[in-house]
C-alpha positions as CSV (number, residue, x, y, z in Angstrom):
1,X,148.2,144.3,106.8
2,X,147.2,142.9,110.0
3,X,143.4,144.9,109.3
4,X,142.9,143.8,105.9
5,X,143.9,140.3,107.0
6,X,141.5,140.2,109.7
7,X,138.4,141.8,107.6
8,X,139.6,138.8,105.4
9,X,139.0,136.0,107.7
10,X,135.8,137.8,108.7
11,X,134.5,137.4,105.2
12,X,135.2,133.9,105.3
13,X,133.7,132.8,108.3
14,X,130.4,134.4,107.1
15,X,130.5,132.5,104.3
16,X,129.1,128.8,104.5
17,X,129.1,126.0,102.4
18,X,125.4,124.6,104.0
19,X,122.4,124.9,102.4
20,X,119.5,127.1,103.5
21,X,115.9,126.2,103.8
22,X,113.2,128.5,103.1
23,X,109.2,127.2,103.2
24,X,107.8,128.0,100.1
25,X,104.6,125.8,100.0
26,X,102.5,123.9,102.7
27,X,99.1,122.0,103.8
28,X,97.3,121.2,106.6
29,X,94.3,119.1,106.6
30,X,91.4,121.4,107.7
31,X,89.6,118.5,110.1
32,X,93.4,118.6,112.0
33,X,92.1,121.9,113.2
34,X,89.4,120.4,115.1
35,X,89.5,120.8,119.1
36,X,87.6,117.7,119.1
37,X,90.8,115.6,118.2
38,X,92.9,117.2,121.2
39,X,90.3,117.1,123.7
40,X,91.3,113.3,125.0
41,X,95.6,113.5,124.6
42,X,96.1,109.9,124.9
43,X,94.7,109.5,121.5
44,X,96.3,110.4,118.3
45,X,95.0,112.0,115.3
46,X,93.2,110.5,112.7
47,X,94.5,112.6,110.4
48,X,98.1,111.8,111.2
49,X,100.3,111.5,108.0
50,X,102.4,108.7,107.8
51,X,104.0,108.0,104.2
52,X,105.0,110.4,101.7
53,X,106.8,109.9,98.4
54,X,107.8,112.0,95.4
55,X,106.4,110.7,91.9
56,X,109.1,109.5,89.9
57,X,108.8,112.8,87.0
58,X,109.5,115.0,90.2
59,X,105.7,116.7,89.7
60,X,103.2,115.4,92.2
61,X,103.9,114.0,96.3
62,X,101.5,111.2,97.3
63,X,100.9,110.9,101.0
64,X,99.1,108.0,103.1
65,X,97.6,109.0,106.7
66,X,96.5,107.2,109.4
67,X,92.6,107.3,109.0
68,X,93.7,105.2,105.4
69,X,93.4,108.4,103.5
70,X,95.1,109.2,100.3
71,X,96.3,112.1,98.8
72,X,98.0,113.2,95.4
73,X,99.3,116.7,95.5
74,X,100.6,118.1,92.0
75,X,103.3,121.0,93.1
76,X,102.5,124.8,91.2
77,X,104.5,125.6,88.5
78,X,105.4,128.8,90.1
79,X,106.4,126.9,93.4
80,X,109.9,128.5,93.1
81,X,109.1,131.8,91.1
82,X,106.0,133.0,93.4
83,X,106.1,135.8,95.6
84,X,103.9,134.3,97.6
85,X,105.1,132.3,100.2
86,X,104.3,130.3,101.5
87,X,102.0,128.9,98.7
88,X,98.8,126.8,99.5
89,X,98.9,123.4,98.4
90,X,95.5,121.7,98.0
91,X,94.7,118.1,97.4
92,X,94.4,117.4,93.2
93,X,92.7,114.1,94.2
94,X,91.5,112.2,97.4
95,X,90.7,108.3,98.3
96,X,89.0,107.9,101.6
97,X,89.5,104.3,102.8
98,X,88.0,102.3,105.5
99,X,91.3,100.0,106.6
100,X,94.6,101.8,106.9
101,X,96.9,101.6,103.8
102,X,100.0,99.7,105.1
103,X,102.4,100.3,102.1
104,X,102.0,101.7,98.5
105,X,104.5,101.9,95.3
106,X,104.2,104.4,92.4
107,X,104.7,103.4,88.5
108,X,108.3,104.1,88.1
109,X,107.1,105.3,84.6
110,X,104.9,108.1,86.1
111,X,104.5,111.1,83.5
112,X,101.6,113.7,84.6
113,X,101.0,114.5,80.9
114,X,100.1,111.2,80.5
115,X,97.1,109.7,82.1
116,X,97.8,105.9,81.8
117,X,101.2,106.7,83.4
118,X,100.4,108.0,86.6
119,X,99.6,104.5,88.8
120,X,99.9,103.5,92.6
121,X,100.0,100.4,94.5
122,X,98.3,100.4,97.9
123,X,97.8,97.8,100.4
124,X,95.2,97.6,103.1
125,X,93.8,94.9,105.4
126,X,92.3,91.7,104.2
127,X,92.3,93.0,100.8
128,X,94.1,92.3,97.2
129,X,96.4,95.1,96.3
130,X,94.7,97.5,94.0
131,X,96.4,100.0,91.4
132,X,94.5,102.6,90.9
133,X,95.3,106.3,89.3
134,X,97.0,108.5,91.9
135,X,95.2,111.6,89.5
136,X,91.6,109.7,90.2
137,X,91.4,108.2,92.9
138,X,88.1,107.9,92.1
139,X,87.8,106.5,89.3
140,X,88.1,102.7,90.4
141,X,90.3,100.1,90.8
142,X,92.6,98.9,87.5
143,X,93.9,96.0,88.6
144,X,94.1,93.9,91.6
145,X,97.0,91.4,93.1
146,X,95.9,88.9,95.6
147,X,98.6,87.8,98.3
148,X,96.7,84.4,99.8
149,X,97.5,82.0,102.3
150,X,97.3,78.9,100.5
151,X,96.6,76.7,103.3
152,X,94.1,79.4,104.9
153,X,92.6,81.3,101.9
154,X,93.2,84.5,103.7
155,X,94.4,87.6,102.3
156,X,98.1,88.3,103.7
157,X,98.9,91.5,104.8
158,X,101.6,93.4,102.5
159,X,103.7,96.1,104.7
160,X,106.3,97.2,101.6
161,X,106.0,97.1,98.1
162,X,108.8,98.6,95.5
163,X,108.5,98.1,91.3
164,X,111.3,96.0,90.3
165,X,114.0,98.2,87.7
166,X,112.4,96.5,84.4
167,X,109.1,98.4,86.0
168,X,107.2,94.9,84.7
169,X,107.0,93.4,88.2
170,X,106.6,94.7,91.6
171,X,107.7,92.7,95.0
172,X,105.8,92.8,97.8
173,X,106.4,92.1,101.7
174,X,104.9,90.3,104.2
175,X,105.2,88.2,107.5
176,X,108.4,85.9,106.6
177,X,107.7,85.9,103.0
178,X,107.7,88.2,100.1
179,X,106.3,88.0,96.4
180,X,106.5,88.4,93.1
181,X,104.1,90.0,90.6
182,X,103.7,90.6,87.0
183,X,102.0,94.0,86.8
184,X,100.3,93.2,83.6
185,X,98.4,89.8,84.7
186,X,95.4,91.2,86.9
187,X,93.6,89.2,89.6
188,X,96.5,86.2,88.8
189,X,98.4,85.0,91.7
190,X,101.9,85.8,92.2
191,X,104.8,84.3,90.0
192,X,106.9,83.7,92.8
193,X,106.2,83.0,96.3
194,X,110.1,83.1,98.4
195,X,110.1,82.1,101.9
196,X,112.4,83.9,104.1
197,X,112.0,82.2,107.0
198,X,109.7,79.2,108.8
199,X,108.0,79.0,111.9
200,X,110.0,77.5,114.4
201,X,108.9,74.2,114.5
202,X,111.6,71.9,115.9
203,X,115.1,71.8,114.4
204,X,114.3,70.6,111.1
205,X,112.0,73.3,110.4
206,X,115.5,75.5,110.4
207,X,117.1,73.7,108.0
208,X,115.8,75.7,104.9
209,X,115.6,79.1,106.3
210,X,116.5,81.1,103.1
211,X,116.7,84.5,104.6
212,X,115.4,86.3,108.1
213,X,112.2,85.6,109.9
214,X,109.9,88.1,110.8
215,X,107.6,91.3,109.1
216,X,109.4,92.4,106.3
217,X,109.2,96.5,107.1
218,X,111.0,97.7,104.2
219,X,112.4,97.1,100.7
220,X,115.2,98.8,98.2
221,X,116.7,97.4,95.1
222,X,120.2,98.7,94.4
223,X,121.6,100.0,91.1
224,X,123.3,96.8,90.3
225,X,119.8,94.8,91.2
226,X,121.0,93.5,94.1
227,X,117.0,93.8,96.6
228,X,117.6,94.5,100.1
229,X,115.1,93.7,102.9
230,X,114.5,94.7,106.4
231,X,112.8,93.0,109.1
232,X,111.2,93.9,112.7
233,X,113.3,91.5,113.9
234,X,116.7,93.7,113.2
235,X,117.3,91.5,110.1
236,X,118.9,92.4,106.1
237,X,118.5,89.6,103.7
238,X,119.7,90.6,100.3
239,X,118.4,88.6,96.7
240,X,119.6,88.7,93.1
241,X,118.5,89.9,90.4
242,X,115.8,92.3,92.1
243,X,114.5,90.1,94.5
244,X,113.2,87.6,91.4
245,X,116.6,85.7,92.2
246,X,118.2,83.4,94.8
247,X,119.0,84.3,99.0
248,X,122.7,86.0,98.9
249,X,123.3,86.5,102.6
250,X,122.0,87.3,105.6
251,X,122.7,89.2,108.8
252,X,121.9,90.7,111.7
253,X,122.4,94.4,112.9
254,X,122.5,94.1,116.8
255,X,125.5,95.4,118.6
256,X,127.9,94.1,120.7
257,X,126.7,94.0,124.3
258,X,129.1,97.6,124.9
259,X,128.0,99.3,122.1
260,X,124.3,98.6,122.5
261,X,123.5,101.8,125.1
262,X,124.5,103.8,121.9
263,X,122.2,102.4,118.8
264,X,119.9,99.6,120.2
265,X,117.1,99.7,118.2
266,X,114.4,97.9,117.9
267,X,113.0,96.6,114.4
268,X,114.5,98.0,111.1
269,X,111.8,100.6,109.4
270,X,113.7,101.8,106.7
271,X,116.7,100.4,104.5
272,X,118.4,102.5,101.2
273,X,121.3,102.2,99.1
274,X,123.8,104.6,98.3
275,X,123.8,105.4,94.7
276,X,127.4,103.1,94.2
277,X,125.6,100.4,95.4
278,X,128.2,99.5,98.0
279,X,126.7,100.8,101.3
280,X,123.5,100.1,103.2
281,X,121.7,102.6,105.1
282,X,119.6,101.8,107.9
283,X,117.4,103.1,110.2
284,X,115.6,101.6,113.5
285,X,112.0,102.3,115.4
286,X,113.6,104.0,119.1
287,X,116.7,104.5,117.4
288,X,119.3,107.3,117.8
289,X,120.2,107.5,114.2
290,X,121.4,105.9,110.9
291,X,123.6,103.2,110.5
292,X,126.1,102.9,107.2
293,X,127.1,99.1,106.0
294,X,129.3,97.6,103.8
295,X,128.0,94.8,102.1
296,X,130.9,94.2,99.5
297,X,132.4,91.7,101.7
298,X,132.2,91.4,105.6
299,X,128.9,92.9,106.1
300,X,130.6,95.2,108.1
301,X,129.1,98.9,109.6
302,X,131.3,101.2,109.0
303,X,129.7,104.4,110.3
304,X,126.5,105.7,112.1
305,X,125.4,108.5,111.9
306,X,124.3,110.0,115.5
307,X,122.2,112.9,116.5
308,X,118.7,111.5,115.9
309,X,116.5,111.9,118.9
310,X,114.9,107.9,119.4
311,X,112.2,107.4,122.4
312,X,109.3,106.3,120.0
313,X,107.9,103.5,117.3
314,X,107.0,106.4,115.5
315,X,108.6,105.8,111.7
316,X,110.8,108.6,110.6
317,X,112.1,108.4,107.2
318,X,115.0,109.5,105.3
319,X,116.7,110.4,102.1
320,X,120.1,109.9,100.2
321,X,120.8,112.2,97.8
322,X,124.0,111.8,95.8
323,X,126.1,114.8,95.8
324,X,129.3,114.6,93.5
325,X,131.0,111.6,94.1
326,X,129.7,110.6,97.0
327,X,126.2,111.0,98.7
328,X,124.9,113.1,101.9
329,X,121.9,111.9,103.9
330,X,119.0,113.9,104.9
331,X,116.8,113.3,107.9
332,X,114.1,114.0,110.2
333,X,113.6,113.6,113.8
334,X,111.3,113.4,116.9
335,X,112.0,116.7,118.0
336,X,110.8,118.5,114.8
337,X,113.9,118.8,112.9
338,X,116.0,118.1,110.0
339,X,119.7,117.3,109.5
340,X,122.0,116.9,106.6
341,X,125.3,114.0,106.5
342,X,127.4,114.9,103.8
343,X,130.0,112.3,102.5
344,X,128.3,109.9,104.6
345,X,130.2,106.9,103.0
346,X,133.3,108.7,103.0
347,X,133.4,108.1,107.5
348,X,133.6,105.8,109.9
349,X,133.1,106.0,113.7
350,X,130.0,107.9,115.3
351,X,129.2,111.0,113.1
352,X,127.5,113.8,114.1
353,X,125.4,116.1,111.8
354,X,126.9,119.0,109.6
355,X,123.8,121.0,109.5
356,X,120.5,120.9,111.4
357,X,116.8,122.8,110.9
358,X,114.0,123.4,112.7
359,X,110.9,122.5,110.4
360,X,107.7,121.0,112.5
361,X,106.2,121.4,116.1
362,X,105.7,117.7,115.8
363,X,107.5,114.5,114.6
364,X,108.8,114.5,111.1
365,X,107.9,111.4,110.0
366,X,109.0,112.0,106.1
367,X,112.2,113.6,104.6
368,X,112.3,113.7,100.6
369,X,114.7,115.6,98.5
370,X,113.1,116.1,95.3
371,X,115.1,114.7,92.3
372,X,116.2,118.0,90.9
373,X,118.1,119.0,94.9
374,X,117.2,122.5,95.0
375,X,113.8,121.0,97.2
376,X,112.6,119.6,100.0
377,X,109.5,117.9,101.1
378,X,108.8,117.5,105.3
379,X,106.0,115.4,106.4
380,X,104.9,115.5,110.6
381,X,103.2,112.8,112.5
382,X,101.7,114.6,115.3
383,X,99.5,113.8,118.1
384,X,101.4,110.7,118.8
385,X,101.7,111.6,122.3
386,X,103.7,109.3,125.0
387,X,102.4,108.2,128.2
388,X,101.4,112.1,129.6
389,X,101.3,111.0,133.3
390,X,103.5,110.6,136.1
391,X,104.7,107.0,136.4
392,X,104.7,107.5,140.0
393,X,100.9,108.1,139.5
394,X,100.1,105.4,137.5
395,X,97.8,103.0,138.2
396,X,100.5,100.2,137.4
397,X,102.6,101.8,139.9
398,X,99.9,101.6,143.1
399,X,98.1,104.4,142.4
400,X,94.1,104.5,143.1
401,X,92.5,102.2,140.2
402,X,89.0,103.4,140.6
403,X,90.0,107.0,138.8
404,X,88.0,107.5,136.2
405,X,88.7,108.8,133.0
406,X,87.1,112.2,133.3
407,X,89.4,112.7,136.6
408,X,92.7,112.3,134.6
409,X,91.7,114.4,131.7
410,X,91.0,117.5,134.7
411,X,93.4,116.6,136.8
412,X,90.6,116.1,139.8
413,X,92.0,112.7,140.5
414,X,95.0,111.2,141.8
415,X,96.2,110.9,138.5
416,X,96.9,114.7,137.7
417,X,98.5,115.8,134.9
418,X,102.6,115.8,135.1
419,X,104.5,118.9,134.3
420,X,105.3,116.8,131.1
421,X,101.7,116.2,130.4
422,X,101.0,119.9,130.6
423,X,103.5,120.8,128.1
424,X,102.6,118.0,125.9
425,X,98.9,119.7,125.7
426,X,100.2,123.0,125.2
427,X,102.8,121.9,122.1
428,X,99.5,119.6,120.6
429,X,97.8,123.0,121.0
430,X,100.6,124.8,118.8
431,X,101.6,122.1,116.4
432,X,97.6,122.4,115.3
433,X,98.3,125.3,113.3
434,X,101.6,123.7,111.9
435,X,101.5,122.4,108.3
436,X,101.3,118.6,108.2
437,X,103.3,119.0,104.5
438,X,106.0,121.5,103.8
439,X,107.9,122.4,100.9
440,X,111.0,123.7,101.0
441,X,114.1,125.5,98.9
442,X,117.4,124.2,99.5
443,X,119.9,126.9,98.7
């Protein structure tokens, strides 16, 4: 009794509830191979991914990198029946841009069978917004959307962008201000134009603040309609009616002086409902993970969830995925790795991970769970490197200002090359024959 009891509890233990992850596509942009980028560490790569986002239909994954490049990948229709893996994903088309793209937003109608369907916002620098087709990049530019300064006449910058639910409008975000378009009235200025806060100007300037003050970094509209916005400034403001309504509150999500060597961050880069509707998730540039809020009534945070390595301004993004009847979070970190939250809404306190993975060398700086949750696509940032000396050798810190350049990268001068240094080189060195883009089974 007390064998078969034992082989018993053996079995169970070996038996886990957490899903695997096996790579069964990837890419990596040939010119990342280059020695030339890795010769001079204190710059980062050009090719450096930043955005990544799944077409609404589930078929293509559109990435933005660094250089302003973007790139529409349309996934194999053997990607989970090949025996080939890892498959070798190739660009189905490419725009090559001069400015960086600061934000994009896909057609929430995207159908790959059909042509007219398969539309992207982008923003760049000092220019309208464009939608082009994310199949044809090439192919021009369908309609444009011109954010102005009306006492200037200077293109605004947009840095987020999200189609409203009636997929007729889209919002986009700038410095204090956000706006509304209709997508079918090209080159027409915006419908709406709402202020979120003023200049300070004097104390009357305060008096019709209608929501936080600063870049707004990230947008999401809930499934009851209700837009949230983030702001570098550690601000939420949440609107009606998908952002086309009226300023419902407003907070803030610094800590209490005790709590803030735990989760000080420092400018919110990424905000996302839960499917209910009833909790905010949000996530921090040098933060250590992802805080859970109740916005039903006290604007209270109710959980965080802990384990995410935070030293840089390095964006990395996450997912919610609803899983019965409640949701589990998925997200990437700084050292290379992914972890799973399940029930995330169902906890309070600090919460640590159920499940972690290594799937990069470098930074992941995107984590999508496709919509069908049997995959999983990873995007790294690398080449972001840190300061790599000593800051007992630094020049700031007394050391000999006449070094030049060519001394520091040999290590011939007084600024030689930390231990630190020396293992950032040698991971650079690996992480060039990582994938920048993985795909991944869940199972």
């Amino acid at each position: 009794m007390e064998a078969a009891r034992a082989k018993l509890l053996d079995t169970l233990e070996g038996v886990s509830t957490l899903p695997k992850l096996e790579c069964i596509a990837s890419y990596n942009n040939p010119k990342s191979k280059s020695p030339d980028y890795y010769a001079r560490p204190l710059y980062p790569n050009p090719q450096t991914p930043r955005t990544a986002q799944w077409s609404p239909d589930g078929t293509c994954l559109l990435t933005t990198s660094a250089d302003g490049t973007l790139e529409t990948f349309v996934l194999p229709s053997d990607l989970l029946t090949s025996e080939t893996k890892p498959l070798e994903l190739k660009p189905y088309s490419t725009l090559s841009n001069a400015e960086p793209v600061y934000s994009t937003a896909v057609y929430p109608h995207f159908q790959l069978e059909d042509f007219s369907t398969t539309l992207i916002l982008n923003a760049k620098k000092e220019t309208p917004i464009q939608l082009t087709n994310a199949l044809a990049h090439d192919a021009g530019i369908y309609a444009s959307f011109p954010v102005i300064n009306t006492k200037t006449e200077e293109y605004m910058p947009t840095h987020s962008m999200i189609f409203t639910p009636d997929s007729n409008h889209f919002i986009a975000g700038g410095r204090s201000m956000y706006v509304v378009f209709d997508i079918n009235r090209n080159g027409e200025p915006p419908m709406k134009r709402q202020r979120t806060g003023h200049r300070s100007k004097g104390l009357k300037s305060m008096e019709n603040v209608t929501g936080p003050k600063s870049v707004i970094s990230t947008l999401d509209i809930s499934c009851d309609g209700v837009l949230a916005l983030g702001t570098f400034n550690r601000e939420i403001g949440l609107y009606e009616d998908g952002g086309k309504g009226q300023n419902i509150t407003s907070f803030n999500v610094r800590e209490v002086p005790s709590q803030q060597h735990n989760v000080l961050g420092h400018g919110i880069t990424q905000v996302k409902w839960s499917p209910c509707g009833k909790y905010l998730f949000v996530t921090e540039r040098r933060g250590k993970g992802i805080a859970v809020w109740d916005v039903r009534t006290l604007h209270r945070k109710v959980a965080f969830l802990e384990g995410v390595p935070g030293k840089t301004n390095v964006r990395s993004g996450f997912d919610v995925v609803r899983n019965g009847g409640g949701c589990e979070v998925w997200a990437g970190g700084e050292d290379g790795k992914v972890r799973i939250w399940g029930d995330a809404t169902q906890k309070e306190g600090f919460v640590s991970c159920d499940a972690s993975w290594d799937v990069h060398d470098g930074i992941v700086a995107e984590t999508l769970v496709h919509r069908s949750g049997s995959v999983l696509a990873t995007l790294s940032e690398r080449n972001r490197s840190e300061q790599l000396y000593d800051n007992s050798e630094s020049p700031s810190s007394g050391s000999d200002c006449s070094t030049s350049n060519d001394e520091r990268a040999t290590g011939d001068g007084n600024n030689k090359l930390s231990p630190q240094a020396d293992t950032a080189r040698q991971t650079q060195k690996a992480s060039r024959e990582d994938a920048m883009l993985k795909i991944w089974s869940i199972k």
